[in-house]
N, CA, C and O atoms as a DFTB+ gen file, in Angstrom:
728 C
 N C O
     1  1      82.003      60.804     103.506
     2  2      81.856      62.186     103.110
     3  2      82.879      63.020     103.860
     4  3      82.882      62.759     105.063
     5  1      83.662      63.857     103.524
     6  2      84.566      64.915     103.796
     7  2      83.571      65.844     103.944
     8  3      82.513      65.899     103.317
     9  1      84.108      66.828     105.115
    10  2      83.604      67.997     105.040
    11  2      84.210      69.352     105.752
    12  3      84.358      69.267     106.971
    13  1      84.438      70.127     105.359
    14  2      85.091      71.281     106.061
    15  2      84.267      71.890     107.389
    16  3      83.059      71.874     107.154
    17  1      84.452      72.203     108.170
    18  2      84.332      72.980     109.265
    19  2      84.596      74.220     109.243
    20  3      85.708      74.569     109.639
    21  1      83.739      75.117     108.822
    22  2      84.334      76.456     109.511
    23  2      84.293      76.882     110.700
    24  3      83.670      76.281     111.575
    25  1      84.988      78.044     110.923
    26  2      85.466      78.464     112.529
    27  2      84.287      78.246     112.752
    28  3      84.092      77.140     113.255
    29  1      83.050      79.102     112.515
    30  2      81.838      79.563     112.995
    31  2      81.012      78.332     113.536
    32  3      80.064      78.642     114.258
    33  1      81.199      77.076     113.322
    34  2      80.763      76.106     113.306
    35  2      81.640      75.121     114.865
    36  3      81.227      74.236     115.613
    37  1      82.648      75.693     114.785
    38  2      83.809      75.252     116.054
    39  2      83.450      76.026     116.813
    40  3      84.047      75.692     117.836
    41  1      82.994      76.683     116.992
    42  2      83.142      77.809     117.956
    43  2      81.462      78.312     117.745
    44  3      81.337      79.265     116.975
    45  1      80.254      77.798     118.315
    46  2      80.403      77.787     119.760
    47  2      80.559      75.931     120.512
    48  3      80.239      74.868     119.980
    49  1      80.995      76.119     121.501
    50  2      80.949      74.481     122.131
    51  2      79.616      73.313     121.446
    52  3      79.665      72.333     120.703
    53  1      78.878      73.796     121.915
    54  2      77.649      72.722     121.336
    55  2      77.677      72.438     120.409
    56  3      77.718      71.207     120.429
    57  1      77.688      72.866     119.209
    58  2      77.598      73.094     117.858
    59  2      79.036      71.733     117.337
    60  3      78.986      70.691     116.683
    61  1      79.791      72.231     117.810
    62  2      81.500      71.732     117.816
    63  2      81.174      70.428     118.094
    64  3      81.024      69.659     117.144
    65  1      81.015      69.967     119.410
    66  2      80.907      68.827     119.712
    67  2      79.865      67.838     119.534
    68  3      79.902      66.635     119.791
    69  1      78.933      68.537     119.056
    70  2      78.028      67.682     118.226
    71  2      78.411      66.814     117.139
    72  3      78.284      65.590     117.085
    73  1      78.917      67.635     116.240
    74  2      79.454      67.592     114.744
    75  2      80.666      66.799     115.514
    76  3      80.706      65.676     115.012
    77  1      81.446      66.898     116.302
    78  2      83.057      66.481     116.140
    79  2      82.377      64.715     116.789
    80  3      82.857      63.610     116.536
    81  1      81.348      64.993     117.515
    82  2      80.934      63.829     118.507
    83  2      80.353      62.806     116.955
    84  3      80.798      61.659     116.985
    85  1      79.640      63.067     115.959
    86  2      79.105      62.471     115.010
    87  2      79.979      61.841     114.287
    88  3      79.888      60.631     114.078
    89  1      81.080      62.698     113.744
    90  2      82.527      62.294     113.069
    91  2      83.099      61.729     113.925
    92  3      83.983      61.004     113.468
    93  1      82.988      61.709     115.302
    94  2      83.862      60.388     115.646
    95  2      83.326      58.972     115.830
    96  3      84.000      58.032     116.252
    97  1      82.174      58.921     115.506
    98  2      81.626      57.877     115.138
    99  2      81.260      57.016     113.657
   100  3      80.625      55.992     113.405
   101  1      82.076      58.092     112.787
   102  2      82.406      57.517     111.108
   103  2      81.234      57.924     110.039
   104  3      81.180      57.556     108.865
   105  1      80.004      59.049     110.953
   106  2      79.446      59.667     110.446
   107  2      79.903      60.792     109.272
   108  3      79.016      61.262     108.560
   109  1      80.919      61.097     109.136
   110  2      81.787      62.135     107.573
   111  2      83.285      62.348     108.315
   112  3      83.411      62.435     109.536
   113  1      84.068      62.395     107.635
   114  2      85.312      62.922     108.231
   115  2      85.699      64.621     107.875
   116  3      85.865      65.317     106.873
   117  1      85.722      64.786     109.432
   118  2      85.871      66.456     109.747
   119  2      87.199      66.987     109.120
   120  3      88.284      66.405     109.150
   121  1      86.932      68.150     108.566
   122  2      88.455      68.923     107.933
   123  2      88.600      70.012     108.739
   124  3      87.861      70.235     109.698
   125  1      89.791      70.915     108.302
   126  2      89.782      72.128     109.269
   127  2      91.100      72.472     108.435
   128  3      91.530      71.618     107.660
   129  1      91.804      73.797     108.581
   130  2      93.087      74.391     108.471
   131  2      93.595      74.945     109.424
   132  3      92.720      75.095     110.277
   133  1      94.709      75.407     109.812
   134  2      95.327      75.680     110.999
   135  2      94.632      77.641     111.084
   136  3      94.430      78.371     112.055
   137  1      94.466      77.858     109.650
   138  2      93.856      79.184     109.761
   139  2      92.539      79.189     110.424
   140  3      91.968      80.186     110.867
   141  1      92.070      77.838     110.449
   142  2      90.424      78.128     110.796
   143  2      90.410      77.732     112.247
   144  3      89.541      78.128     113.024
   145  1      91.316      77.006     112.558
   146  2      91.572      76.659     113.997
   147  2      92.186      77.857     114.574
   148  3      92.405      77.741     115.780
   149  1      92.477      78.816     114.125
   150  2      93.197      80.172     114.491
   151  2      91.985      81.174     114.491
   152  3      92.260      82.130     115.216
   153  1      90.729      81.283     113.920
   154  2      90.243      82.349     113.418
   155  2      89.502      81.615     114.904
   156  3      89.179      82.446     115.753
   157  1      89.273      80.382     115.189
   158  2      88.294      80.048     116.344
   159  2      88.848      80.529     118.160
   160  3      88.381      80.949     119.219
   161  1      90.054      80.129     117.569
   162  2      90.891      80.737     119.147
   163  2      90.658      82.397     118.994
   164  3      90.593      83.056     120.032
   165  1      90.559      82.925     117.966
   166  2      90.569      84.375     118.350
   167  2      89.222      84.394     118.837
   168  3      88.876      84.864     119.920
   169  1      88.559      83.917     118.074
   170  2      87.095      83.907     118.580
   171  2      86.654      84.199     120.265
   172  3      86.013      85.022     120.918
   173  1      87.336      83.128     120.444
   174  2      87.167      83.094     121.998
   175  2      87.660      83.699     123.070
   176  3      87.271      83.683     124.238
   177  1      89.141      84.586     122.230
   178  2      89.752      85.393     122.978
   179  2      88.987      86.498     122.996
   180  3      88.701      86.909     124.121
   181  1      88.595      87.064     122.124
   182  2      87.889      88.091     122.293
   183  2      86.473      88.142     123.003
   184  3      85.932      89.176     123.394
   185  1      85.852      86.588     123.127
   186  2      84.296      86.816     123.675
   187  2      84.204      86.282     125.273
   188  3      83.381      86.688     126.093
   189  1      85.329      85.198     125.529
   190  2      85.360      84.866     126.754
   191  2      86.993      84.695     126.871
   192  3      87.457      83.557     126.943
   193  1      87.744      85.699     126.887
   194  2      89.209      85.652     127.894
   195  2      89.769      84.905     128.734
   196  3      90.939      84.527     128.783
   197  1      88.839      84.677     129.454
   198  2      89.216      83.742     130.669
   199  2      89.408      82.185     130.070
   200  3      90.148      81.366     130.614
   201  1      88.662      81.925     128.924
   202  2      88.935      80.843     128.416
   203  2      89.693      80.325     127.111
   204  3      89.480      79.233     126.584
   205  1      90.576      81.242     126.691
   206  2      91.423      81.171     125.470
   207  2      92.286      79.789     126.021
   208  3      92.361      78.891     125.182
   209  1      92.919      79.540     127.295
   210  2      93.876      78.390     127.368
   211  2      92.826      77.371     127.117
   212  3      93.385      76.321     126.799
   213  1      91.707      77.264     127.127
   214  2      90.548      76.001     127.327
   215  2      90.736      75.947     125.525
   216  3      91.238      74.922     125.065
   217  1      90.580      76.368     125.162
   218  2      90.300      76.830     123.548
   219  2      91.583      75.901     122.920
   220  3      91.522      74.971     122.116
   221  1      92.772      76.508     123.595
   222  2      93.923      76.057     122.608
   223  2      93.941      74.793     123.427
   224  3      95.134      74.567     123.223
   225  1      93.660      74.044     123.997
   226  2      93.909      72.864     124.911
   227  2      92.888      71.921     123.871
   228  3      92.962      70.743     123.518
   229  1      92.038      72.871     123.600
   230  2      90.757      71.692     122.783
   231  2      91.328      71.841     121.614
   232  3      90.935      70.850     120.997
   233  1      92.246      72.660     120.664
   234  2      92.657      72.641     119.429
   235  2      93.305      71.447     119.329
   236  3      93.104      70.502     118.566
   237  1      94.324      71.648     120.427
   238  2      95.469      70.399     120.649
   239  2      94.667      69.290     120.590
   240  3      95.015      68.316     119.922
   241  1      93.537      69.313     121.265
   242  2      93.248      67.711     121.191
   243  2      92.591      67.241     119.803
   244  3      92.721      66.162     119.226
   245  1      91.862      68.348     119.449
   246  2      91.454      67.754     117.906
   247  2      92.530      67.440     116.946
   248  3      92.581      66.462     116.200
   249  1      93.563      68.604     117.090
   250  2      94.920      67.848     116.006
   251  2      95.395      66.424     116.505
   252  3      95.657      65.573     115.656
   253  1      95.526      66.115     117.937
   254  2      95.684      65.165     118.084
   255  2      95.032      63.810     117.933
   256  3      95.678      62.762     117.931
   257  1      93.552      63.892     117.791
   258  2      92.349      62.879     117.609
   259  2      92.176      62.786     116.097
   260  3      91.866      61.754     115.502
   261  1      92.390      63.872     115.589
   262  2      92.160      63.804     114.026
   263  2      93.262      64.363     113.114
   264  3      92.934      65.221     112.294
   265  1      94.602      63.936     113.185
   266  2      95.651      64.256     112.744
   267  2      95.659      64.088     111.734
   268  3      96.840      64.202     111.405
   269  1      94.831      63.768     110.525
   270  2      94.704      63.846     108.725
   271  2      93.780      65.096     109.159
   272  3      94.033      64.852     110.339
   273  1      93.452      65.531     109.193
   274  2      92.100      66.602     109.315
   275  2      92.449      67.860     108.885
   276  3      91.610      68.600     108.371
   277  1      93.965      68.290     109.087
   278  2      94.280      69.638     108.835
   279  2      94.684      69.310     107.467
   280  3      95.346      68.380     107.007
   281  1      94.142      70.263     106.971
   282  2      94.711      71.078     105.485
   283  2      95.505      71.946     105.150
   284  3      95.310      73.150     105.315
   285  1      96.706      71.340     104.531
   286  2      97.443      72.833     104.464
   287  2      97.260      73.784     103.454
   288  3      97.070      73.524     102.266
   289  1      97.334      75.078     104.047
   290  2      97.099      76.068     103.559
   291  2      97.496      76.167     101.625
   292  3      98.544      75.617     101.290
   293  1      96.852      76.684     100.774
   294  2      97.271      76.655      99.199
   295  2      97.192      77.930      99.176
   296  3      96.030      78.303      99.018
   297  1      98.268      79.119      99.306
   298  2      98.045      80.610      99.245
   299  2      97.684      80.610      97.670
   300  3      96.544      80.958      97.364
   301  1      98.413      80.312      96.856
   302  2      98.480      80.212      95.273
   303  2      96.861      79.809      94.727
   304  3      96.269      80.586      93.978
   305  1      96.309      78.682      95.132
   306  2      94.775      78.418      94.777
   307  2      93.764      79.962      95.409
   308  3      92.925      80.646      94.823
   309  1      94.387      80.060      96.966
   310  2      93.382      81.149      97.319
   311  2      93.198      82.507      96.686
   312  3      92.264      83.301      96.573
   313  1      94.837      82.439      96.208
   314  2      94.739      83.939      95.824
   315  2      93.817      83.728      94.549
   316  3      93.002      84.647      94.466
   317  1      93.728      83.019      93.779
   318  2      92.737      82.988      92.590
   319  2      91.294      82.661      92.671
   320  3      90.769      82.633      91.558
   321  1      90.578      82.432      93.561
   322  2      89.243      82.344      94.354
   323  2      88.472      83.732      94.330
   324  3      88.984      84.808      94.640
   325  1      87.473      83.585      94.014
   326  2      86.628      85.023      93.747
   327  2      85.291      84.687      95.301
   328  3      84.637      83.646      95.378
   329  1      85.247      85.247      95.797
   330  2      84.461      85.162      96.871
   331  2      83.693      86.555      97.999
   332  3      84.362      87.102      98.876
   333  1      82.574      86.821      97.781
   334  2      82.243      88.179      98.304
   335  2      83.074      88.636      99.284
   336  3      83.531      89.778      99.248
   337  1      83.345      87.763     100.265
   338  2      84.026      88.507     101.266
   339  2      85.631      87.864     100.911
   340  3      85.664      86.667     100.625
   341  1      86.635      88.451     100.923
   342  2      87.951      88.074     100.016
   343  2      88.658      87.556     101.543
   344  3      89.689      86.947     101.257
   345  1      88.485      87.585     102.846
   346  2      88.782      86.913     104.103
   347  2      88.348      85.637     104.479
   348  3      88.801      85.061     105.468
   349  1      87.122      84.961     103.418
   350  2      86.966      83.878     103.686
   351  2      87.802      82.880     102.598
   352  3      88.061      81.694     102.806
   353  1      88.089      83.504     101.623
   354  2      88.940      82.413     100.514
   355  2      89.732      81.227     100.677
   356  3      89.877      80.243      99.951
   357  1      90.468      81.708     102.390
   358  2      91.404      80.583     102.450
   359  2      90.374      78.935     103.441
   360  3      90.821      77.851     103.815
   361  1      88.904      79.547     103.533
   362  2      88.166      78.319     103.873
   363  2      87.973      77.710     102.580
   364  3      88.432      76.569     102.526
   365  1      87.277      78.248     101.227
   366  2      87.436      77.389     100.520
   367  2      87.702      76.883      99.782
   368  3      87.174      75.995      99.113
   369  1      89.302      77.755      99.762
   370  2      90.894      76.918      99.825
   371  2      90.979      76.216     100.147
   372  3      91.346      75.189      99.574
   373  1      90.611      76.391     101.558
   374  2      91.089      74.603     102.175
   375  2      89.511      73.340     102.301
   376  3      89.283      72.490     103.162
   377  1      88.964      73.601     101.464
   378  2      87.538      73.023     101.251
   379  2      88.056      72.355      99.858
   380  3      87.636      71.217      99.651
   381  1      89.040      73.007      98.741
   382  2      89.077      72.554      97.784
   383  2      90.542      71.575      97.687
   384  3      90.709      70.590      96.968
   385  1      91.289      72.049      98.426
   386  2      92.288      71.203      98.918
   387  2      92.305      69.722      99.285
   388  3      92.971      68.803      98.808
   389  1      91.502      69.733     100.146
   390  2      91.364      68.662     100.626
   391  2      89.961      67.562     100.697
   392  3      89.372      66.814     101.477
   393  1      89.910      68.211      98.902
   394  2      89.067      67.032      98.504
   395  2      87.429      67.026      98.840
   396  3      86.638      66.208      98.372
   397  1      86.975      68.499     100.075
   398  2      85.866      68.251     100.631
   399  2      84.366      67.805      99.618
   400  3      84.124      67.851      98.412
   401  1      83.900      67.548     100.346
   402  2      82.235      67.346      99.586
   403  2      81.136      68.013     100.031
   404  3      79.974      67.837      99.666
   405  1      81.677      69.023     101.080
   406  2      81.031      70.091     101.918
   407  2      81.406      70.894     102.419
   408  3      82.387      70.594     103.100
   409  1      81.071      72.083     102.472
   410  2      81.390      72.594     103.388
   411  2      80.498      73.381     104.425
   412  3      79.701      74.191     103.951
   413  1      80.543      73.253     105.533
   414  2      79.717      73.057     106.881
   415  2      79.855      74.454     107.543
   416  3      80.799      74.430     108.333
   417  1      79.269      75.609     107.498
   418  2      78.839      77.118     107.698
   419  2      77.208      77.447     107.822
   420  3      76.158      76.970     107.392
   421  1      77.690      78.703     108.789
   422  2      76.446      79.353     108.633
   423  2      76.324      80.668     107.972
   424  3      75.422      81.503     108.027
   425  1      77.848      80.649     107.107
   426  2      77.525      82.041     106.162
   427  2      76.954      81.598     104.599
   428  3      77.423      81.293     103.503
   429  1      75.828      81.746     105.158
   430  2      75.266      81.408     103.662
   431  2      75.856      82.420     102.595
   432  3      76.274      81.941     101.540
   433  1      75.932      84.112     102.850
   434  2      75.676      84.821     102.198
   435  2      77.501      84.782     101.197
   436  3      77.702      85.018     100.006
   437  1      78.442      84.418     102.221
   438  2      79.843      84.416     101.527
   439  2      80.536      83.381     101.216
   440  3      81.767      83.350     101.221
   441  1      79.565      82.167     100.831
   442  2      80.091      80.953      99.832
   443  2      79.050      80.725      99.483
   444  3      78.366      79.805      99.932
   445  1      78.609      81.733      98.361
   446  2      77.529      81.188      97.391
   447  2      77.934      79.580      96.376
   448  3      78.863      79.069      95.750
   449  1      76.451      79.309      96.794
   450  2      76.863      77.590      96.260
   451  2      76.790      77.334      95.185
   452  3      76.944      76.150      94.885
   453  1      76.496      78.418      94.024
   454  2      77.321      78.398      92.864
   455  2      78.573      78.173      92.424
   456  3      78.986      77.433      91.531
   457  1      79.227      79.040      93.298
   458  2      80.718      79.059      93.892
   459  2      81.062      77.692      94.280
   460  3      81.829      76.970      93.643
   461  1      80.544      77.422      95.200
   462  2      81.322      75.830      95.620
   463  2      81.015      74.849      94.775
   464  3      81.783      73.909      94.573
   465  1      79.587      75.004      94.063
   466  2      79.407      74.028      93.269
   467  2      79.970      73.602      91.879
   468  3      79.718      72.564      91.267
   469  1      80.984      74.877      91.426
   470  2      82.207      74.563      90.388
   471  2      83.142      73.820      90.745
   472  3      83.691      73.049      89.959
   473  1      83.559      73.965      92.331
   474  2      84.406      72.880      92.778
   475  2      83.717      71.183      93.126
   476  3      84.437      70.185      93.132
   477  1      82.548      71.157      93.337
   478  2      82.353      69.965      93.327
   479  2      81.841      69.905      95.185
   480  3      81.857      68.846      95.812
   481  1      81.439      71.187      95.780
   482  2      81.710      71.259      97.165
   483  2      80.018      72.182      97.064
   484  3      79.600      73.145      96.421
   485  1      79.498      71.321      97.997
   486  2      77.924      71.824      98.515
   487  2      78.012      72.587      99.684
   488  3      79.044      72.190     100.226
   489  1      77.479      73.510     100.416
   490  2      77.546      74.409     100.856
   491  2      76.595      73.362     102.187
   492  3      75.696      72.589     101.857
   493  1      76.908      73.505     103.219
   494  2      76.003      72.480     104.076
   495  2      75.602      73.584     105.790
   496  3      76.466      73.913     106.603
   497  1      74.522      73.828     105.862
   498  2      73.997      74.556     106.890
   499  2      74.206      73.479     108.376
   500  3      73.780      72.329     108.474
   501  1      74.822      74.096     109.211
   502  2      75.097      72.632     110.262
   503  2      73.374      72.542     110.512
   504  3      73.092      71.515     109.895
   505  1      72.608      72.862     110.857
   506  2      71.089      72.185     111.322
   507  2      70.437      71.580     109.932
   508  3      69.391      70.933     109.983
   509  1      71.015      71.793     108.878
   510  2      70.358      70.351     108.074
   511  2      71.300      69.360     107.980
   512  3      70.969      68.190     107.787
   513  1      72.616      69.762     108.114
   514  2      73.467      68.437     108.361
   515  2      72.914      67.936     109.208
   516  3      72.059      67.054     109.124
   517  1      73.357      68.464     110.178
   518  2      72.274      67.294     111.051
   519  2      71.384      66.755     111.099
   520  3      71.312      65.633     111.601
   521  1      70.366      67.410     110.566
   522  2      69.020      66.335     110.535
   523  2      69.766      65.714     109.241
   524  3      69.364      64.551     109.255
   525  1      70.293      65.796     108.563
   526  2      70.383      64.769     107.145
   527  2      71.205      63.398     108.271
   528  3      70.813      62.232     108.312
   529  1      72.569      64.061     109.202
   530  2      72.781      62.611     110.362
   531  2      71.893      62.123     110.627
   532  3      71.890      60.930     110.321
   533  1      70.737      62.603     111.259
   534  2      69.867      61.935     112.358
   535  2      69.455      61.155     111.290
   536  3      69.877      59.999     111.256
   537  1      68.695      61.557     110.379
   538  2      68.056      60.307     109.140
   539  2      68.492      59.390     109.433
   540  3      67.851      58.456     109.913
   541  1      70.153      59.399     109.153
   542  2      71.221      58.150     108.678
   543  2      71.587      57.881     109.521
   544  3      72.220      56.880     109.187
   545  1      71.791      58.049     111.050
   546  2      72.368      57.530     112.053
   547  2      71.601      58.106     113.113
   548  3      71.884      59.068     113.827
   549  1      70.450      57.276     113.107
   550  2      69.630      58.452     114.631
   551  2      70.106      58.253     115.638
   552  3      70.242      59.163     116.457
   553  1      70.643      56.541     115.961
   554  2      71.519      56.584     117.336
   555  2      72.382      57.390     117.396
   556  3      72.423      58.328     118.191
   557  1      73.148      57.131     116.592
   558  2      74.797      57.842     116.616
   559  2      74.706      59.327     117.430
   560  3      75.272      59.753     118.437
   561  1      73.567      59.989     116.356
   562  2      72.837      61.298     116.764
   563  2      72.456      61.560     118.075
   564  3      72.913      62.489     118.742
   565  1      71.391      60.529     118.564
   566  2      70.951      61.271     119.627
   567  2      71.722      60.510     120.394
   568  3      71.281      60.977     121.444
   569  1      72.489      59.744     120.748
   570  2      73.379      59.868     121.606
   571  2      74.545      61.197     121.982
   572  3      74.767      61.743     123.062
   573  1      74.946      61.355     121.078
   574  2      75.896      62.078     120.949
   575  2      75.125      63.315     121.269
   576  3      75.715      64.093     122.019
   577  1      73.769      63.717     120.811
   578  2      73.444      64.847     122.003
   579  2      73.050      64.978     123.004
   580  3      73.072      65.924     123.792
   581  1      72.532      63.711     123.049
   582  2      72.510      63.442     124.795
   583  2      73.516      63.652     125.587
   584  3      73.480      64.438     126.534
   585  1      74.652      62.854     125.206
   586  2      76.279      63.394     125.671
   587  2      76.362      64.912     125.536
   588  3      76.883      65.509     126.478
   589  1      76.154      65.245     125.045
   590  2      76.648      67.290     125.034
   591  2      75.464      67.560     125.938
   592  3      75.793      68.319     126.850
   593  1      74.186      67.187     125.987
   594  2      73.249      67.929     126.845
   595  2      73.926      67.993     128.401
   596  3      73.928      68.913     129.220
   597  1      74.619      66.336     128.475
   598  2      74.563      65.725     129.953
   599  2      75.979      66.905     130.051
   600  3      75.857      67.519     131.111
   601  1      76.564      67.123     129.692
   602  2      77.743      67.967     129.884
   603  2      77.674      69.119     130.173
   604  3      78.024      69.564     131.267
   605  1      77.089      69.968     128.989
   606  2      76.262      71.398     129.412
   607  2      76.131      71.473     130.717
   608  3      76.661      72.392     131.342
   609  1      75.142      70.169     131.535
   610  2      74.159      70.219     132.465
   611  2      75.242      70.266     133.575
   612  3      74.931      70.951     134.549
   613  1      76.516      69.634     133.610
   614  2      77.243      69.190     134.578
   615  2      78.459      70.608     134.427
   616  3      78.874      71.070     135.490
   617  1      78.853      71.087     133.403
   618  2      79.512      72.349     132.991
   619  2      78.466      73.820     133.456
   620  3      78.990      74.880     133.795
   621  1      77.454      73.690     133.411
   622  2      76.459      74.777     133.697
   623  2      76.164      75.357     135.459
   624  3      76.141      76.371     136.157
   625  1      75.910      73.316     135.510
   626  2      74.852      73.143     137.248
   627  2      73.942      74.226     136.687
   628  3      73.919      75.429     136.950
   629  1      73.253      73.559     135.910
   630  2      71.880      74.296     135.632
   631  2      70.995      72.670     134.493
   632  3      71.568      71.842     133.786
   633  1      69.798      72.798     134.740
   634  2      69.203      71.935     133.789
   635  2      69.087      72.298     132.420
   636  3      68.500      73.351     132.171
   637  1      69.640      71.465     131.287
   638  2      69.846      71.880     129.929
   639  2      68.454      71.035     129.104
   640  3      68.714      69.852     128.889
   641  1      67.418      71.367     128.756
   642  2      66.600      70.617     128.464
   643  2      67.730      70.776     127.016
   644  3      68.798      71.378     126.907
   645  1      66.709      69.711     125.748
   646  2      67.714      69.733     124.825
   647  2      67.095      70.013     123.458
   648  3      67.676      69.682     122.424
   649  1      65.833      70.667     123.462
   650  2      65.839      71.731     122.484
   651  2      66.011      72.866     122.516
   652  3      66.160      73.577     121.522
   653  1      66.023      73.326     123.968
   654  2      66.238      74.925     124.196
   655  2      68.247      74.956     124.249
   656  3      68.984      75.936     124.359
   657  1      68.516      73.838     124.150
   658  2      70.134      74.006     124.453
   659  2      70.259      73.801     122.246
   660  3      70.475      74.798     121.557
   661  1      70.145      72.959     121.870
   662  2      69.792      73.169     120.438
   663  2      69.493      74.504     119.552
   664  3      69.888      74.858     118.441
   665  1      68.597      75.112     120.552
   666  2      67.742      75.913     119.937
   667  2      69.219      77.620     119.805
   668  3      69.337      78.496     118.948
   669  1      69.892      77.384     120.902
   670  2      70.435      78.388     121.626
   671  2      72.318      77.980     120.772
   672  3      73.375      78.600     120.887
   673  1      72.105      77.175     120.273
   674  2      73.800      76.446     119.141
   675  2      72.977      76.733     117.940
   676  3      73.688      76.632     116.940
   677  1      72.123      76.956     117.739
   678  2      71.192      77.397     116.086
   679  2      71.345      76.209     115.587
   680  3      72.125      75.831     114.713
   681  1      70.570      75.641     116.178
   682  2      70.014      73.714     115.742
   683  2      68.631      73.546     115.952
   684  3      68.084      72.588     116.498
   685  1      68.147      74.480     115.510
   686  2      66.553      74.763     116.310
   687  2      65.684      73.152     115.714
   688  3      65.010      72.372     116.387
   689  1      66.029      73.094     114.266
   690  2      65.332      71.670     114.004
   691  2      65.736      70.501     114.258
   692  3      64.955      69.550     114.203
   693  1      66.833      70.379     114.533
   694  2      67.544      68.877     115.396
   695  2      66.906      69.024     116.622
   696  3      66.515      67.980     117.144
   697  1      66.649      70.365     117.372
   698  2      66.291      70.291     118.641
   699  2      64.612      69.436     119.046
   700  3      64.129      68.605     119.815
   701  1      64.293      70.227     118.060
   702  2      62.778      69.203     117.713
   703  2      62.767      68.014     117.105
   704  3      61.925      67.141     117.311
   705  1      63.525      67.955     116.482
   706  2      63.319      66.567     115.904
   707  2      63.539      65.483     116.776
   708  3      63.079      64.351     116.625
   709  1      64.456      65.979     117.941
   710  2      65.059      65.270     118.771
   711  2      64.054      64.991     120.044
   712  3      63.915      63.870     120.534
   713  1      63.353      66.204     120.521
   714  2      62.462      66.532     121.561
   715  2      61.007      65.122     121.026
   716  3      60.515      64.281     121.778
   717  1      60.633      65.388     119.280
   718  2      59.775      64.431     118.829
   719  2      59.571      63.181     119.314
   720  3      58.569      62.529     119.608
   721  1      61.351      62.892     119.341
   722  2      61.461      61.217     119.280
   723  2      62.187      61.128     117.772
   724  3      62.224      59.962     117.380
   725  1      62.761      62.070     116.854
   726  2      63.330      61.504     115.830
   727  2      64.630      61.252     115.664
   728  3      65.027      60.707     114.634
């Protein structure tokens, strides 16, 4: 399964490395555009400053770990895209570009899945992606958040239990499902 990434989904850390930690285990292969890898560095410039070089250091490494992943930009497809908010077009531009079978947001409200669903592209909320992973790969899963918890915990020096760290990346039902035993 292909699937697009939007910024919103990169940005914040947990969220990111969950999803990037799942795909690197052959769970869907992650997409992105250099615009959306741009809209995430601003992101961070503007909310934590001090960490914009951390930001572009982690861009670098995803182009480098997943060097098919970027999409190039189709100004010509975007400009013909009808989409409530006319700033998100070039996501799914590059959702339709490159073949996706998803695309992975939490703006429900500005890729109505009517919309994507002419292209052939489902609209995917990251906390049911995920639980739809955990189904299909519960190791893969809860390893891989175990790994982000143990990191948090060691990045924090604070204890990260791992539904309230879930709960706090808006994964509130992976967080339980996970806390369950699922």
């Amino acid at each position: 399964m292909r699937v697009l990434l939007d910024a919103c989904v990169l940005y914040p850390t947990v969220t990111r490395e969950i999803m990037l930690g799942c795909a690197g285990h052959g769970c869907f292969v992650p997409l992105w555009s250099a615009r959306i890898l741009e809209e995430w560095a601003r992101a961070v410039a503007r909310n934590l400053p001090d960490q914009q070089d951390v930001a572009r250091a982690e861009i670098a490494l995803l182009r480098h770990h997943w060097p098919k992943s970027e999409i190039a930009a189709d100004d010509q497809l975007e400009a013909s895209l009808t989409l409530p908010d006319i700033n998100d077009r070039h996501v799914l531009a590059a959702a339709v570009t490159g073949h996706a079978d998803g695309l992975l947001t939490y703006n429900r409200r500005d890729f109505p899945a009517r919309v994507l669903a002419g292209f052939g592209i489902r609209r995917l909320d990251p906390d049911m992606f995920a639980m739809e992973l955990l189904a299909a790969q519960p190791g893969i899963v809860r390893d891989t958040c175990e790994a982000v918890r143990q990191r948090a915990e060691e990045l924090s020096g604070a204890a990260q239990p791992m539904r309230a760290l879930l709960k706090r990346a808006r994964l509130p039902r992976l967080g339980k499902a996970l806390q369950a035993g699922g």
